[in-house]
N, C-alpha and C positions, 0 to 999 in steps of 0.2 A: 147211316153209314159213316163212322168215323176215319179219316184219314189220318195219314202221320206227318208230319212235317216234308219228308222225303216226296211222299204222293203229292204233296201241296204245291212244289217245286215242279214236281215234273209238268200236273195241270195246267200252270202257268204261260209253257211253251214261250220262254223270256228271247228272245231275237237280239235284243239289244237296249242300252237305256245312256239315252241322253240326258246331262245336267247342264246347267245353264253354265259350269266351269269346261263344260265339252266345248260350247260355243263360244266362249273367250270371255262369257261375261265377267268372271269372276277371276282374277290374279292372285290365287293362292294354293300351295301344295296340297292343305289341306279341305280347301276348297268341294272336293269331292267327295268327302266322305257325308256330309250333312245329304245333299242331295240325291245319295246310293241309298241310302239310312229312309229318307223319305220316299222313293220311288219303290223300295223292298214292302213296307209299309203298303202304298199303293197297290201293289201287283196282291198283296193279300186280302184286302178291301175287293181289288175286281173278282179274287177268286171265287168270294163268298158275293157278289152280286150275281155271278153269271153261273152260278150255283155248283162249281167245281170241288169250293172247300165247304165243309161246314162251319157255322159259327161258332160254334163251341169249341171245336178244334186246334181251332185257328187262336180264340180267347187262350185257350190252355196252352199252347202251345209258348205265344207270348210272354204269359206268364211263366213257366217253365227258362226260357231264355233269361229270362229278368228284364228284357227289354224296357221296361219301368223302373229299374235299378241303374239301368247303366245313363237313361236320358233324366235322371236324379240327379246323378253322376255330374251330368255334363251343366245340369244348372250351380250345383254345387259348389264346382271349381268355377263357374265363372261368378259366383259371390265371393269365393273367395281373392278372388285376384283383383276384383275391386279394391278392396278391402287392401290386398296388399300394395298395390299403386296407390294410395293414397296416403299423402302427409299427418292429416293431422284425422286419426279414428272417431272424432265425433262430430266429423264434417256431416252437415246432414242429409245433403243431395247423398254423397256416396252412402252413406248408411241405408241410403232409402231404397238407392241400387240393388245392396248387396242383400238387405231386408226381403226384396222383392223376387230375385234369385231362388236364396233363401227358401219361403213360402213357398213359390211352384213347383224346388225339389217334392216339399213337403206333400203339396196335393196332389204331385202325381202319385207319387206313393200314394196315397190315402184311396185314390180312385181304383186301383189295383186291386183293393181290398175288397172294394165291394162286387167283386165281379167272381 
């Protein structure tokens, strides 16, 4: 039985989600959205353990979103801004940084592919 992302939601029966920026750990605006991003992430993992979503579903569904494009994204921009805070471009800590960035955009993507 396939679900739709809508039924996946409802399954869930979400109450409420706390991030560690709820409880003060964190001092930042944006603070919240990594840990929303992660706990969403979660509640779709619990859905398919306690057998509410299916797997495949849930995989297509993902991919569908691009959710693997947008946390591409977000490695992306932070090799880039290495790269732009620094003086001199053939520093090679930072290169190794933004290299590193870089690359895990890369494999995430790569991993989306085989699925």
């Amino acid at each position: 039985m396939e679900r739709t992302s809508t039924e996946i939601v409802k399954a869930a029966n979400i109450t409420a989600i706390e991030t560690s920026a709820d409880r003060g750990a964190v001092d930042s605006e944006l603070a919240y959205l990594a840990p929303a991003a992660a706990a969403a992430l979660g509640l779709l993992a619990d859905a398919i353990k306690r057998g509410t979503a299916d797997r495949e579903s849930v995989v297509q569904a993902l991919k569908e979103a691009a959710v693997h494009e947008r946390f591409a994204d977000v490695l992306e921009a932070a090799s880039e801004d290495v790269m732009d805070e620094v003086e001199d471009p053939y520093d090679f800590d930072a290169r190794l940084d933004a290299d590193n960035f870089s690359g895990a955009a890369s494999e995430v993507r790569s991993l989306f592919r085989w699925l």
